[in-house]
ZAMARGU-4260 file (C-alpha; in steps of 0.2 Angstrom, whole numbers, plus 5000, padded with zeros to 4 digits):
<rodrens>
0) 5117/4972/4791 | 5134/4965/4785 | 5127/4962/4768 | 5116/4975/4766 | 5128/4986/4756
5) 5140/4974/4751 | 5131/4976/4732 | 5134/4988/4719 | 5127/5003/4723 | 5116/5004/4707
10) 5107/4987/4710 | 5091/4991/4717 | 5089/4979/4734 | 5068/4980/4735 | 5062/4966/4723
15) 5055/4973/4705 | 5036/4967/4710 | 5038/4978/4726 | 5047/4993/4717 | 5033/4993/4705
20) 5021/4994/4718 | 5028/5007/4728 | 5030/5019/4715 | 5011/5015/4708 | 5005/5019/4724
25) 5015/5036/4725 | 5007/5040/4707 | 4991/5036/4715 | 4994/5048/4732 | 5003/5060/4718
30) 4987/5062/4709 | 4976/5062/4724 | 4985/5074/4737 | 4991/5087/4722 | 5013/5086/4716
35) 5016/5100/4721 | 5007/5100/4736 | 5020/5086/4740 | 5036/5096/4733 | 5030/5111/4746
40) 5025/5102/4761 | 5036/5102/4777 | 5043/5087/4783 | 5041/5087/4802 | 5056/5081/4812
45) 5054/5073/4831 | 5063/5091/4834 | 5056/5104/4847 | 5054/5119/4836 | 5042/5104/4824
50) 5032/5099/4841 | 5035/5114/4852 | 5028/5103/4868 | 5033/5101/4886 | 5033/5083/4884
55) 5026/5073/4902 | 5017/5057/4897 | 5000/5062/4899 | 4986/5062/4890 | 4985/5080/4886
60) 5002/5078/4878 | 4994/5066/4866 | 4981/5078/4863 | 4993/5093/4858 | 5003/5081/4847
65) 4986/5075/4838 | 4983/5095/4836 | 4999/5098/4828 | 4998/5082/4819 | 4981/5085/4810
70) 4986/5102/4807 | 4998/5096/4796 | 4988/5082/4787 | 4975/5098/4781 | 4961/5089/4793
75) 4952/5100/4809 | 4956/5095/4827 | 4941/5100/4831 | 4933/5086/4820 | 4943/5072/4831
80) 4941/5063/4843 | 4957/5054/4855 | 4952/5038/4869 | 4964/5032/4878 | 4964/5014/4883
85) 4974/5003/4892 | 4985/4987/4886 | 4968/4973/4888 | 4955/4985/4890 | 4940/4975/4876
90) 4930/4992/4872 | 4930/5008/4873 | 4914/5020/4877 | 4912/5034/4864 | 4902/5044/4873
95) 4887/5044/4864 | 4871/5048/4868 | 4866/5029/4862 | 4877/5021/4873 | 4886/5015/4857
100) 4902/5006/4864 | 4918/5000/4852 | 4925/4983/4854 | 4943/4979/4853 | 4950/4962/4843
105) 4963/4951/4852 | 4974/4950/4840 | 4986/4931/4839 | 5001/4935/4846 | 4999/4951/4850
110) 4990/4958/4866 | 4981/4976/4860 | 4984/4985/4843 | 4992/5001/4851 | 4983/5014/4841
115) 4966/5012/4830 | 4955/5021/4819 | 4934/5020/4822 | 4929/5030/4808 | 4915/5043/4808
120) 4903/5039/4822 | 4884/5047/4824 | 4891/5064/4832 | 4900/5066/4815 | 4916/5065/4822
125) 4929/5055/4818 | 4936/5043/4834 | 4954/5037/4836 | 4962/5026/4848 | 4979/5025/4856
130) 4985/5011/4870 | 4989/5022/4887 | 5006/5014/4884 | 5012/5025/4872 | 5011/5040/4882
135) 5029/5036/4886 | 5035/5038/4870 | 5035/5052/4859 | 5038/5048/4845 | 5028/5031/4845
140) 5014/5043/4847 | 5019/5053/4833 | 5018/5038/4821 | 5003/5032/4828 | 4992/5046/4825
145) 4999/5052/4809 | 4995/5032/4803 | 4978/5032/4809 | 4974/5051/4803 | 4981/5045/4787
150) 4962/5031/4789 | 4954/5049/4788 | 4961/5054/4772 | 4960/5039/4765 | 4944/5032/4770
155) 4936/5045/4777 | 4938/5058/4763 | 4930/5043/4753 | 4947/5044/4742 | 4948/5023/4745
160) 4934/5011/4744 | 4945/4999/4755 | 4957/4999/4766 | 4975/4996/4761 | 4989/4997/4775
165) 5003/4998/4764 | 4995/5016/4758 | 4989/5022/4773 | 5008/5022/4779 | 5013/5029/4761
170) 5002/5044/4766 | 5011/5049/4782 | 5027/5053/4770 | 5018/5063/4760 | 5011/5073/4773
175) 5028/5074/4777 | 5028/5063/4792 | 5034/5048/4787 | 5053/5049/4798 | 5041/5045/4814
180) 5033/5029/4804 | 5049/5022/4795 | 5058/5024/4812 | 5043/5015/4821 | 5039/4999/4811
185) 5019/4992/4814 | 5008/4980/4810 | 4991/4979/4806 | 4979/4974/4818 | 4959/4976/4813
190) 4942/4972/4820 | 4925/4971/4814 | 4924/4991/4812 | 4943/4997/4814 | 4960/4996/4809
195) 4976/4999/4819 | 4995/4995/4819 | 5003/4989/4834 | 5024/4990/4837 | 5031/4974/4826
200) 5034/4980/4809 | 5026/4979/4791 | 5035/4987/4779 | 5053/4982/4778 | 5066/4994/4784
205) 5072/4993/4765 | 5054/4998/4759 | 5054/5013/4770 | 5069/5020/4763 | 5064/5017/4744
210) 5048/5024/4749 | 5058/5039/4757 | 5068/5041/4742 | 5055/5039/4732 | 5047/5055/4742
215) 5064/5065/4739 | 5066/5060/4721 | 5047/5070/4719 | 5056/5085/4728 | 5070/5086/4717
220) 5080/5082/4733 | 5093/5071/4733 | 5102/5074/4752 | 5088/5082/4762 | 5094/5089/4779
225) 5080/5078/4787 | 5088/5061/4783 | 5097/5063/4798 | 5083/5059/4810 | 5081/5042/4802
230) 5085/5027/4811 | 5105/5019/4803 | 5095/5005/4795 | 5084/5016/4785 | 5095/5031/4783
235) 5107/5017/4775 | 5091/5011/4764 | 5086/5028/4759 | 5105/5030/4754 | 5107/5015/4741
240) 5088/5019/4736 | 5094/5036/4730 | 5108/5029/4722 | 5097/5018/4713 | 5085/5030/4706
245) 5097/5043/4701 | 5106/5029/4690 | 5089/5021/4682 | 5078/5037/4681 | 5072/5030/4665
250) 5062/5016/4674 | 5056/5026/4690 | 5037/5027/4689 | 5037/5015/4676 | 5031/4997/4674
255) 5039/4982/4664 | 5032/4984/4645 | 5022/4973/4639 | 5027/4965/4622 | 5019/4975/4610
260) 5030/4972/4594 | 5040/4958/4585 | 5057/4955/4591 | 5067/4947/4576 | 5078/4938/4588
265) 5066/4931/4598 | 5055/4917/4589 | 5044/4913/4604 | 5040/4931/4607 | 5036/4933/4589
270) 5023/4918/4589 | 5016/4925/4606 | 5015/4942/4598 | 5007/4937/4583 | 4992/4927/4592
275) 4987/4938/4605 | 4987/4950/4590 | 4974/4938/4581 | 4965/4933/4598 | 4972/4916/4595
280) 4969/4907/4613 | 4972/4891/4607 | 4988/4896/4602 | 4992/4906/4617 | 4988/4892/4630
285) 4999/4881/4617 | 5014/4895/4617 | 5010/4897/4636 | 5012/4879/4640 | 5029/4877/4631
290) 5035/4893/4642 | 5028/4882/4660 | 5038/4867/4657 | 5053/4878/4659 | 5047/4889/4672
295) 5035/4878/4682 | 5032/4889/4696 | 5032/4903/4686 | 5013/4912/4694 | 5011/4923/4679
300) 5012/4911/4667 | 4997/4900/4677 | 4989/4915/4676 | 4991/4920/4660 | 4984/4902/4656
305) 4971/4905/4666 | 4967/4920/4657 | 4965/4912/4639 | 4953/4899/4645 | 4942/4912/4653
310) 4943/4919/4638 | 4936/4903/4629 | 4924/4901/4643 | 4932/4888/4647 | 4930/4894/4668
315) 4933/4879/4677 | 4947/4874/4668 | 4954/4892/4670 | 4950/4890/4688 | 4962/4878/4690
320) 4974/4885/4682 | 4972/4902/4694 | 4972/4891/4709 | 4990/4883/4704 | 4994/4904/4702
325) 4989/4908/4719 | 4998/4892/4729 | 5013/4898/4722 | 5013/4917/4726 | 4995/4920/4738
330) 5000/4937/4737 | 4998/4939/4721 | 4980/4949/4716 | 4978/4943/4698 | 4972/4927/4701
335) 4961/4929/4715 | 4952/4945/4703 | 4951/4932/4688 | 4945/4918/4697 | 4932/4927/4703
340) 4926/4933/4689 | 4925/4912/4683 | 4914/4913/4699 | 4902/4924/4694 | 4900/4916/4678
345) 4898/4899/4687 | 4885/4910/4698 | 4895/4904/4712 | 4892/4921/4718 | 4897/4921/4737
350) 4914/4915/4734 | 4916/4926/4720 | 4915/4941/4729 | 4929/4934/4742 | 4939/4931/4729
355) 4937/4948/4719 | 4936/4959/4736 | 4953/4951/4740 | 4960/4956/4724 | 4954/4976/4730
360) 4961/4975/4745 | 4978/4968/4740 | 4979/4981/4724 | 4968/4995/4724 | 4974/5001/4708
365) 4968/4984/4700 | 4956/4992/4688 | 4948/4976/4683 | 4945/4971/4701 | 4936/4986/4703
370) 4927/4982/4687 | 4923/4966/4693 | 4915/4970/4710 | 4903/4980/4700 | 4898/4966/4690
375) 4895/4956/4707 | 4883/4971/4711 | 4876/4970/4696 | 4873/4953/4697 | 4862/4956/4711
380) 4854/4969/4708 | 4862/4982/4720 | 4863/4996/4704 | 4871/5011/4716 | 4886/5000/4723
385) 4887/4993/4705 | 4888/5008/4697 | 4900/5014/4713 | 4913/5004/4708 | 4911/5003/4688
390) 4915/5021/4693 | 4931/5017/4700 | 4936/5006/4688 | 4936/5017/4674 | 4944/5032/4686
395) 4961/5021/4688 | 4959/5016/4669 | 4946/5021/4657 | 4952/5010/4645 | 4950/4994/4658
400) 4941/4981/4645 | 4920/4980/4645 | 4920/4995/4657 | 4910/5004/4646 | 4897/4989/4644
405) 4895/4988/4658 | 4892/5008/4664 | 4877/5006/4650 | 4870/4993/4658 | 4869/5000/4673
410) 4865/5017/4668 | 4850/5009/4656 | 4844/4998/4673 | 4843/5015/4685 | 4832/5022/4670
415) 4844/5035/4665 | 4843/5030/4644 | 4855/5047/4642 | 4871/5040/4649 | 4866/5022/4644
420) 4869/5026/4626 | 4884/5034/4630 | 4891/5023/4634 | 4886/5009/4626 | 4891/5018/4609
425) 4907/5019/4618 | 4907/4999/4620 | 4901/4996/4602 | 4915/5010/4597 | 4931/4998/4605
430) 4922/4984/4601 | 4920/4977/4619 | 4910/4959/4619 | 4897/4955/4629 | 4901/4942/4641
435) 4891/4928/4649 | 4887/4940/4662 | 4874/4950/4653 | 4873/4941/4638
</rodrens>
């Protein structure tokens, strides 16, 4: 804490990679859950006039908080279902009429996840867990069941494909719940069937309070009276977040620009300019190299090497070059997308799809990752999912190159000649190339 503020105010504190992040995913939850849904919403506060319950530790005080919780997040009660479990109990009986039981994952270093989510089971409801230990706190409660309902809206109103933890807490703000989460830092625990957050922390305090401010900067709200029920580390990181934003509105919701012009005074950005302009590769991976002798652990530049010998068809060589990428950051989904589509070229299909899944997982707004995960379906010959995820791909970004190729080819496989000249018109139009994959 000492040096947390010791910074010009202006300076944002959250790394630019994680800023652009953040405020991609609030786009994303912007477009999907309405603007000015989000502007009108309450924000519930752990006060008694929010959760109007006589609070006594026991399971029916759960219940009447996941009532008032759902209630809030626009989903029916009556379609949820709560089990309590105790700290290592290893499954849970749904109650079904199949006997069907649900198996909780030790987790390394942690005993039980303290809340999960099961998804839709066969009586069509939707099953949620939470650890018996967390009857003796409110609010822990609060945050758990707002994270997991926050699974329904995501993955169970089919809105994600995958399931992404830093968005899934992202939702509880804007259903106007996210002081019980920022306060109660998780982590993600998951199973073969569920996910769940157990009391550790994921998203650093910091992230919560740009998040947070993100949130109020959609309100046109810069003090909001519930900023005071946040704990000092994040009301302290909401605060300089704020500060931040209200000084560099020009680059909130925006991400760095490419170059897409000539700069006079910069003769390396000129070259670089002018061959990605003429599609010269061998130029690029020449240009490119110069720039990693001076950055050597620089992961876009291995990338973006990468890149250009994909390009070539050169895939092993590329691979290479994506694997040097990802030692350096292994968070990083670019490499892990692109290397997988070397993968499928090399018809090394099994680890192609780990590699491309994993890029969807870490970025669900990778357009191209999507895009790629149909071609793996494609590849085999599973036209729905194909088509299923080409579909994604071109919802995030229409203009995502070869999506249009490869929406005909699917369309013309499942028979349907209509929408297969559409879009490969389309292709022919923008001049997309037919890669190795359906040559």
């Amino acid at each position: 804490m000492s040096n947390l503020f010791s910074r010009n105010d202006y300076e944002n504190f959250v790394d630019e990679e994680t800023r652009e992040l953040l405020e991609e995913y609030f786009l994303w939850l912007i477009n999907s859950f309405g603007k000015e849904n989000i502007k009108n919403r309450k924000v519930l506060t752990p006060d008694f006039s929010d959760f109007p319950i006589r609070f006594n530790g026991q399971q029916q005080s759960a219940v009447d908080i996941l009532k008032i919780v759902a209630t809030q997040m626009e989903i029916n009660p009556d379609e949820i279902i709560i089990h309590f479990y105790k700290e290592g109990q290893s499954e849970i009986d749904t109650g079904s009429p199949f006997g069907h039981r649900i198996f909780l994952q030790n987790v390394k270093n942690e005993k039980y996840s303290g809340g999960v989510y099961f998804g839709k089971q066969e009586s069509g409801k939707y099953i949620i867990g939470l650890e018996e230990k967390k009857l003796k706190d409110p609010l822990a409660i609060v945050a758990t069941i707002s994270h997991e309902l926050s699974h329904i809206k995501l993955l169970g109103e089919k809105r994600i494909q995958v399931n992404n933890e830093h968005l899934t807490d992202l939702t509880t703000i804007v259903f106007g719940l996210g002081i019980f989460n920022a306060n109660a830092a998780f982590k993600t625990v998951s199973g073969f069937d569920y996910w769940g957050w157990s009391k550790s922390g994921y998203l650093t305090q910091t992230q919560w309070g740009y998040a947070l401010a993100l949130f109020s900067y959609i309100r046109e709200d810069e003090n909001p009276e519930w900023i005071k029920f946040l704990s000092a580390n994040v009301k302290g990181a909401f605060k300089r977040s704020m500060n931040f934003i209200q000084n560099n509105p020009e680059i909130i919701y925006t991400k760095k620009k490419r170059i897409t012009e000539p700069n006079p005074k910069n003769e390396s950005r000129n070259k670089i300019y002018e061959a990605r302009k003429s599609k010269d590769f061998d130029e690029l991976i020449k240009l490119y190299k110069e720039k990693l002798e001076l950055n050597p652990n620089n992961k876009e530049i291995y990338n973006a090497i990468g890149y250009f010998l994909l390009q070539q068809k050169n895939y092993k060589e590329a691979i290479n070059y994506f694997d040097k990428a990802i030692n350096i950051a292994p968070k990083y989904d670019f490499p892990y997308n692109n290397r997988g589509y070397c993968k499928l070229q090399l018809e090394d299909i099994k680890s192609a799809y780990k590699d491309i899944n994993k890029a969807c997982e870490m970025n669900p707004f990778n357009s191209f990752a999507w895009r790629n995960l149909g071609a793996y379906y494609l590849k085999i010959n599973e036209l729905e999912k194909a088509l299923e995820n080409f579909e994604e791909s071109e919802k995030i970004d229409n203009k995502t190159e070869l999506i249009n190729f490869y929406l005909g080819k699917t369309y013309e496989k499942l028979g349907n000649k209509e929408k297969a000249q559409e879009y490969l018109n389309k292709s022919i139009e923008f001049n997309e190339y037919n890669d190795s994959l359906n040559e």
